[in-house]
TORNUMI-16988 format. One record per residue (C-alpha): residue in three letters; residue number from 1; x, y, z. Coordinates in steps of 0.02 Angstrom, whole numbers, plus 50000, padded with zeros to 5 digits. Example, Ala and Ser with C-alpha at 12.3 -4.5 7.8 and 13.67 -1.06 7.14 Angstrom:
# TORNUMI-16988
<"ALA"; 1; <50615; 49775; 50390>>,
<"SER"; 2; <50684; 49947; 50357>>,
***
This chain:
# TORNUMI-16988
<"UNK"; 1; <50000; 50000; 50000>>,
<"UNK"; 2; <50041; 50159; 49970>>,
<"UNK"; 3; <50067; 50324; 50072>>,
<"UNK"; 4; <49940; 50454; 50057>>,
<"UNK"; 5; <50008; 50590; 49937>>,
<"UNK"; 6; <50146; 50464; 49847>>,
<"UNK"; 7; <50153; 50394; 49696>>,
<"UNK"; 8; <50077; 50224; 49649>>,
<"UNK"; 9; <50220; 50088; 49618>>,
<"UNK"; 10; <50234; 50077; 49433>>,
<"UNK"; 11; <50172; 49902; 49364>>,
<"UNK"; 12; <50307; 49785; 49323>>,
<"UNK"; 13; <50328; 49730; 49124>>,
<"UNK"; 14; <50212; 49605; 49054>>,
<"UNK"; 15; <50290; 49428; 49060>>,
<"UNK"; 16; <50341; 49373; 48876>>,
<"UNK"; 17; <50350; 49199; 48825>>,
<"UNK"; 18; <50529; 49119; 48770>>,
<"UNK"; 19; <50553; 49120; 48590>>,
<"UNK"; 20; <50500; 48936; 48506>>,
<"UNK"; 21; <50489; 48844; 48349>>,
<"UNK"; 22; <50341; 48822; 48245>>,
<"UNK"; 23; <50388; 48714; 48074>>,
<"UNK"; 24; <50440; 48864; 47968>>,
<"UNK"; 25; <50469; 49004; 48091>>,
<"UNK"; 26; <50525; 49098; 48258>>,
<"UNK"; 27; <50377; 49134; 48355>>,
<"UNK"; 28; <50415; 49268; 48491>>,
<"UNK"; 29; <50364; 49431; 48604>>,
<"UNK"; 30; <50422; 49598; 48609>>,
<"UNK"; 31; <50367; 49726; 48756>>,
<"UNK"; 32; <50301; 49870; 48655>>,
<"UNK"; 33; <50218; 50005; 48758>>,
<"UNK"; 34; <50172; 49919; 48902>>,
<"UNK"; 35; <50106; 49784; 48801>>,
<"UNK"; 36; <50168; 49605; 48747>>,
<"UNK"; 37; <50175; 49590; 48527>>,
<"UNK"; 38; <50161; 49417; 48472>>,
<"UNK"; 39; <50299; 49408; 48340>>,
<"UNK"; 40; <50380; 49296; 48221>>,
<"UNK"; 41; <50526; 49293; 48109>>,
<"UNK"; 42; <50532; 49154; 47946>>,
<"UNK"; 43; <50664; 49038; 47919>>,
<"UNK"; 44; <50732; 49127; 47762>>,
<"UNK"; 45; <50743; 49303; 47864>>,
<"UNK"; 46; <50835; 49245; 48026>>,
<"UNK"; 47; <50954; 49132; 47890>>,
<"UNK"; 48; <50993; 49295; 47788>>,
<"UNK"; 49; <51022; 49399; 47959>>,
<"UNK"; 50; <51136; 49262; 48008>>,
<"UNK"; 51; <51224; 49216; 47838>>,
<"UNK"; 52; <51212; 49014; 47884>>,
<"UNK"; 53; <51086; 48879; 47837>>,
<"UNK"; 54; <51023; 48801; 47984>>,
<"UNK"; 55; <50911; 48641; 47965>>,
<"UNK"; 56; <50876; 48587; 48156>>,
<"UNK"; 57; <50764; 48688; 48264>>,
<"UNK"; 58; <50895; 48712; 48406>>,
<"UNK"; 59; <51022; 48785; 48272>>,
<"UNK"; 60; <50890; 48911; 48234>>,
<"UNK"; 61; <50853; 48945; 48402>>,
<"UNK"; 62; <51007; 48967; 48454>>,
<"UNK"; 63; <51043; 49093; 48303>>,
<"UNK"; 64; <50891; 49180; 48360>>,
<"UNK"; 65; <50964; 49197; 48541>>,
<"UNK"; 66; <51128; 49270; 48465>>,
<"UNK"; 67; <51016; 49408; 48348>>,
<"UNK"; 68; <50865; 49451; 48454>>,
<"UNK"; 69; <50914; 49627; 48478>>,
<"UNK"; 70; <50926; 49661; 48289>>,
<"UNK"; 71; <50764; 49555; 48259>>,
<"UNK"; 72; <50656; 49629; 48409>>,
<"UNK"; 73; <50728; 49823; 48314>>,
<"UNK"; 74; <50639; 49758; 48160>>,
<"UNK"; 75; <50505; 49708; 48232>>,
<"UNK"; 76; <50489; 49883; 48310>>,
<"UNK"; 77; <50533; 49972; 48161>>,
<"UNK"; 78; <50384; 49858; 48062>>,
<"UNK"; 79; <50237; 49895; 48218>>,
<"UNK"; 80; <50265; 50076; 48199>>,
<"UNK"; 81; <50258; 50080; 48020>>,
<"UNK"; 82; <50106; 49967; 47996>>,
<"UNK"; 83; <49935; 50029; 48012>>,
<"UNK"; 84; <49831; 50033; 48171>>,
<"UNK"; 85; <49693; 49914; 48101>>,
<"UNK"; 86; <49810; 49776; 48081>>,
<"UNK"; 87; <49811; 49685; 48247>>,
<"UNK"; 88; <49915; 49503; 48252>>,
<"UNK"; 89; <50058; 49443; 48251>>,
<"UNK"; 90; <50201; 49531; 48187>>,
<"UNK"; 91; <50299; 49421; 48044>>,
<"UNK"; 92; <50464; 49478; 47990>>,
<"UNK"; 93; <50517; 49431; 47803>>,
<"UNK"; 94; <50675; 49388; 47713>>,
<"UNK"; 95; <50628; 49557; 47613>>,
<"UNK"; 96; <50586; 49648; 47787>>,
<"UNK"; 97; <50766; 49615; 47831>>,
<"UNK"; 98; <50843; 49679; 47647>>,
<"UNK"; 99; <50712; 49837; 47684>>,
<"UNK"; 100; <50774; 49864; 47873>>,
<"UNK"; 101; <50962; 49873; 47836>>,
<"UNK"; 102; <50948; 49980; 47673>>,
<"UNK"; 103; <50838; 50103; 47780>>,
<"UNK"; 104; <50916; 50255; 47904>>,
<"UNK"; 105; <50911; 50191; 48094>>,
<"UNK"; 106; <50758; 50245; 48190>>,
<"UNK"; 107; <50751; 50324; 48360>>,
<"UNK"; 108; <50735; 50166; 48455>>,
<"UNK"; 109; <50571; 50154; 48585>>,
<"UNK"; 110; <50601; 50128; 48771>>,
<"UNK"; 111; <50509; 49961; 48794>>,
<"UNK"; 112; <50415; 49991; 48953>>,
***
């Protein structure tokens, strides 16, 4: 509980699930806003990030682990660029990656 005049505590992050395989793609969560994104990156976009052909799950999952910072910032950069009536999940593309490093860096977003 709070004392009277102070400040409420602020509410911790929501919980985001730990990136997994599903057949052709990384599903995972980013904390956008306050708010958990369901995300997902293909096969053919987290191979062309990494410059290696995986075949095994694990190998891709582990690839993942290494480039989640640069995946989550296109993930980012595709949510604020996509219009508000698209709700879902959040798919980066082997041509969302080609698009991402051609473009300018944006501001990056505090995830809160």
């Amino acid at each position: 509980m709070n004392a009277p005049g102070s400040k409420p505590a602020p509410s911790p992050p929501p919980a985001v699930m730990p990136p997994r395989w599903d057949r052709n793609r990384v599903l995972f969560e980013i904390v956008q806003n306050g708010q958990a994104v369901e995300c997902a990156i293909s096969r053919q976009a987290l191979q062309d990030l990494s410059a290696r052909r995986y075949a095994k799950p694990d190998e891709l999952l582990a690839s993942f682990a290494k480039l989640r910072k640069r995946v989550e910032r296109i993930a980012r950069s595709k949510l604020r660029t996509r219009s508000d009536a698209i709700e879902g999940l959040v798919t980066i593309w082997s041509g969302d990656v080609d698009d991402f490093d051609a473009a300018p860096p944006a501001p990056e977003s505090r995830a809160v």
